[in-house]
N, C-alpha and C positions, 0 to 999 in steps of 0.2 A: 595757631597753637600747635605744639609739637607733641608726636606720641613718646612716652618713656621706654625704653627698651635696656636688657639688659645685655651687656658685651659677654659673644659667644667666648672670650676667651678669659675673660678677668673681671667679669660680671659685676663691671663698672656702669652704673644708670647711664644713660645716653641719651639725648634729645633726638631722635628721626623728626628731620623735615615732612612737611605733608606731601606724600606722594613718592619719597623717597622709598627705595625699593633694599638700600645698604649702607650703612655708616662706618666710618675708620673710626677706630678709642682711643681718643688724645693722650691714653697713659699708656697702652700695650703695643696701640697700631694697629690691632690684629681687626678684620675687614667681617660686620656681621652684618648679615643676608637679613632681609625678612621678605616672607614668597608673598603675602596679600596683606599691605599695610590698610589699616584702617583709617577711617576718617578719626580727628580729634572727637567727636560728640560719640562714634558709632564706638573710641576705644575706651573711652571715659566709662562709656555704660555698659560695653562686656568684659570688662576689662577680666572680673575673675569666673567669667561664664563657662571656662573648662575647668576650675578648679572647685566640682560638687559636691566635695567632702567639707569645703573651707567652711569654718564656726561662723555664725551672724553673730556679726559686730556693727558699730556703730560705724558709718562711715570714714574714710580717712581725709584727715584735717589737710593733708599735704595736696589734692586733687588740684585745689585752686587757689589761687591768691588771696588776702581778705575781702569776705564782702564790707562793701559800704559806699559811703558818696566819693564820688570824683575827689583827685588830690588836691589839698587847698594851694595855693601860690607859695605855699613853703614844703608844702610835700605832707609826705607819712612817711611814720613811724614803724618800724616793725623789729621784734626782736626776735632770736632763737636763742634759748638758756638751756643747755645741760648740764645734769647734774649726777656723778657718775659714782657710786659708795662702792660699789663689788658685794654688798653686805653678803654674810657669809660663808665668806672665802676668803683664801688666804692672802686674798689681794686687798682687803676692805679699808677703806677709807673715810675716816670721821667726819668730815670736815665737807665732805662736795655735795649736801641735799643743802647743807645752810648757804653756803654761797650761793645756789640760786634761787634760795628764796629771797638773800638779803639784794642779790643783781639787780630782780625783779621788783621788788620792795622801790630801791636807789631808781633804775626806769621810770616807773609811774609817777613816783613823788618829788623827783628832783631833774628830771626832763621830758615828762609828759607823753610819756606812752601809754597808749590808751590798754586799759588790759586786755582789750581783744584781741591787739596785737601781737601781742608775747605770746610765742610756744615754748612749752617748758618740757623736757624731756626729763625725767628723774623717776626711781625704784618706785618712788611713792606714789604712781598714777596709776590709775585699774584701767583708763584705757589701754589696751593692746598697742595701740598706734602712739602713746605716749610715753612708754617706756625707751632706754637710750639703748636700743640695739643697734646694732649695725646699719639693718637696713631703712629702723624709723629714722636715725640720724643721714642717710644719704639722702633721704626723702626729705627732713628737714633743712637738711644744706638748701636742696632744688626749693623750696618752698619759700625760704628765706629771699631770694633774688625774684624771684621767677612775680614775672608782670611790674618789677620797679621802675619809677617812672624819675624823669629828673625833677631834683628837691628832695628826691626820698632820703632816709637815715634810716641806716639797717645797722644791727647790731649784732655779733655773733658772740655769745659766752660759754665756754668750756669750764667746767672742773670735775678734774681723775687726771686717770693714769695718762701717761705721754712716754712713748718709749723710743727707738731709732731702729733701723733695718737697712741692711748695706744697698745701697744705689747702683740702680743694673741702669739707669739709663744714662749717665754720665752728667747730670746735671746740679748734681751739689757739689761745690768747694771740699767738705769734708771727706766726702764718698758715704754719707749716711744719709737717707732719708728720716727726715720725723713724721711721725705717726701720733694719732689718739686711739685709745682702747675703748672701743662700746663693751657695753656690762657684757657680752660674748663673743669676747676676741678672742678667747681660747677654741673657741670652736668656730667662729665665723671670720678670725682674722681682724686684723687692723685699719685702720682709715687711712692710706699714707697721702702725704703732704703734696705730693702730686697734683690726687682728686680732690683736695680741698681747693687747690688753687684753680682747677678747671671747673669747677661746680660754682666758686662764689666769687672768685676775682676775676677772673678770665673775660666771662660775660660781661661783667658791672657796665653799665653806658653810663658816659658823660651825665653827668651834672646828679647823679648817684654816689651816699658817702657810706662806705660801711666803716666802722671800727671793730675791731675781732680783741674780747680780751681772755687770756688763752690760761689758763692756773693749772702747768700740768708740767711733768719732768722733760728736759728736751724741746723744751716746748719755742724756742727763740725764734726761729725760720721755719714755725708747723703750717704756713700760708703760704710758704715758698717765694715773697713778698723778692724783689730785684733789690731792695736797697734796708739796710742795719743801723741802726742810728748805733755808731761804737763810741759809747759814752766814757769818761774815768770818772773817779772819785771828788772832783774839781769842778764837774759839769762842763769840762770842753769837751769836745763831741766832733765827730768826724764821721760821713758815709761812708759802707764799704760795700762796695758793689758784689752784687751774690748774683747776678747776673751770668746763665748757663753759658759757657763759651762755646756750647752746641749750638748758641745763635737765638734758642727757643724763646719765644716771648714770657714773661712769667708776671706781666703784668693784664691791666685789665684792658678794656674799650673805651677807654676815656674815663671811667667813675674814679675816686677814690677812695684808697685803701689804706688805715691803718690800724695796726695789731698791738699791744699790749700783753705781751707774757711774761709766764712767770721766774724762766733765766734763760740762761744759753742754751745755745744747744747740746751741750756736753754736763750740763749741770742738773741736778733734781730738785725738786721743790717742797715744800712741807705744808702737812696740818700744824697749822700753832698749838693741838695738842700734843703735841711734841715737849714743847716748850712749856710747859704752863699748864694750868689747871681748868681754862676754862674750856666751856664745851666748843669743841673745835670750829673753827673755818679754815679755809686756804689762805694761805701766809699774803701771798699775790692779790686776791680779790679780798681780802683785807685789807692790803696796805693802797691799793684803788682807793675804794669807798674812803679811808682815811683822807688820801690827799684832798679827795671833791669836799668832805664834810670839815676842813680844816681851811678850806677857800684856797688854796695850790694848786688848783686845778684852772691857772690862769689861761699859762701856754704850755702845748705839748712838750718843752723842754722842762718847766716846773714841774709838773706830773710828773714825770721821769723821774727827777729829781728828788721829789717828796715820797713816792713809792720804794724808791732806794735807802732812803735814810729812814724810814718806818719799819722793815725788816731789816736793817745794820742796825737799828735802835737798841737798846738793853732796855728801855722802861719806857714803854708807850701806854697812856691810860685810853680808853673806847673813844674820849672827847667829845661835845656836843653836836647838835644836828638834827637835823630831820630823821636820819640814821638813828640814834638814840635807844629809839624803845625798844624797835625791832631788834637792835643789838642787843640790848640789855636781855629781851627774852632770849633771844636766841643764845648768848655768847655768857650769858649769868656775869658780867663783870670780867674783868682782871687784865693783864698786861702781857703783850711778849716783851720773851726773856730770854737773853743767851744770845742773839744775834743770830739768822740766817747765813749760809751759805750760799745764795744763790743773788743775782742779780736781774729783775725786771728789764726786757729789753723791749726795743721799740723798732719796727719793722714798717716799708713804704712801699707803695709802689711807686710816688716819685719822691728824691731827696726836697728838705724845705728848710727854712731856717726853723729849729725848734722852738727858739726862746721868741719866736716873734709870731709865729703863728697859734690863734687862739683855738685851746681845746674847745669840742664842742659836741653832744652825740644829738 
């Protein structure tokens, strides 16, 4: 088991090996010392013993993997859902507490995750450790991977803000990194694309599958994912290598990876209250939930496919399903309208044939 540590330079979470005395930060490089590392058991349990002022709270959910029995010959399940409003600010957002209630809703009911599984990070938690800061969301990236074994299915869902910030280390195409905003990016800074991909892809081992579905502006390459399924309006499709010519690996250890956002990197994304009268969600993990609950959800290239023509649609009604009620409470009825600008992309860490490979979480 590894101690957490934070980078003396860009106070990136770090795993120190047992016994290690100093780790390099696979985002800065910058080299951080620790003078007397502790044992995993001895840091576990001092962990905030110098900090005597800290409030009692409930412990934190992110310390250890779930408990429960050994993995079955198919694996477990686990998910991480955020859900990001800004309420009260000028940034607020209608739409992203429903999306992860209805992600969450769609996991249990329609591919059996257990609910103990799912962490849910959104405004509406009175746990401290449950709300989507900055630091609860690094903690949950680490929480999401951390002890997966092969068989496992892990699931990453984002919805909020998604913004870009220029690339100092040379490893985007664009010169832009993407980022996600925790409810205090204005004062804590952004998530950039980076550390998401060294926190959850990077690691992943063999015979480990994550899917990451991302409902946020900028959001197309926020995994840093090596390969873009660049689709057109016809459904021919072609890989385009995003592959850093600095050589860096930006894949994982053998598991796989694949992401679902909600458009390019250069594009932004919408609440369907925008469009329409009904109580909002994300345009993207709407038009998800659509393709699974209208049975398009065969092979990763129909997804694609159905998720695209559900936000280009002018008159889409909620449709049947196990979805249904939940949506009906949630979403009161009615239809997007007007048609989106953005387009849902699909991101690898190795290319595959779309149309022939079956979706699966």
């Amino acid at each position: 088991m590894f101690l957490l540590v934070d980078c003396s330079n860009c106070r990136t979470p770090l795993q120190l090996p047992p016994g290690a005395k100093s780790i390099r930060c696979v985002i800065c490089r910058a080299v951080t010392r620790v003078a007397e590392p502790r044992s995993p058991a001895a840091a576990g349990h001092h962990h905030h013993h110098h900090h005597n002022h800290a409030p009692a709270v409930a412990p934190s959910p992110y310390n250890h993997a779930p408990a429960g029995a050994p993995p079955s010959a198919h694996g477990r399940k686990r998910a991480l859902i955020c859900g990001v409003s800004y309420k009260n600010t000028r940034h607020e957002l209608k739409g992203c507490i429903n999306d992860a209630k209805c992600m969450k809703y769609l996991l249990i009911n329609k591919f059996n995750f257990p609910d103990s599984s799912i962490l849910m990070l959104t405004e509406e938690e009175t746990d401290p450790y449950k709300r989507p800061t900055k630091h609860n969301m690094r903690m949950a990236l680490y929480w999401l991977v951390q002890g997966c074994q092969p068989g496992d299915s892990l699931v990453f869902h984002y919805s909020g803000h998604g913004s870009q910030q220029k690339d100092y280390n040379g490893d985007e195409i664009d010169g832009y990194d993407e980022t996600l905003c925790p409810l205090d990016y204005e004062t804590q800074g952004m998530i950039v694309d980076d550390e998401i991909n060294a926190t959850i892809v990077k690691p992943l081992p063999a015979g480990v599958k994550l899917h990451a579905i991302i409902d946020a502006c900028h959001s197309g390459t926020v995994l840093d994912l090596p390969f873009l399924c660049r689709m057109d309006r016809t459904g021919r499709y072609s890989w385009e290598d995003h592959r850093p010519r600095s050589g860096v690996w930006k894949g994982t250890n053998g598991g796989e990876v694949i992401s679902f956002s909600g458009c390019d990197d250069d594009q932004t994304s919408a609440d369907t209250s925008a469009l329409s009268k009904i109580t909002s969600t994300g345009a993207m993990t709407y038009s998800f939930i659509q393709a699974i609950e209208r049975g398009h959800a065969t092979t990763y290239g129909n997804m694609l496919n159905s998720m695209r023509s559900t936000i280009r649609n002018t008159d889409n009604d909620l449709g049947g399903g196990i979805m249904t009620s939940l949506l009906t409470m949630l979403l009161t009825g009615g239809s997007l309208s007007g048609g989106l600008r953005q387009e849902p992309q699909l991101t690898a860490n190795i290319p595959f044939d779309v149309y022939a490979k079956t979706f699966s979480l």
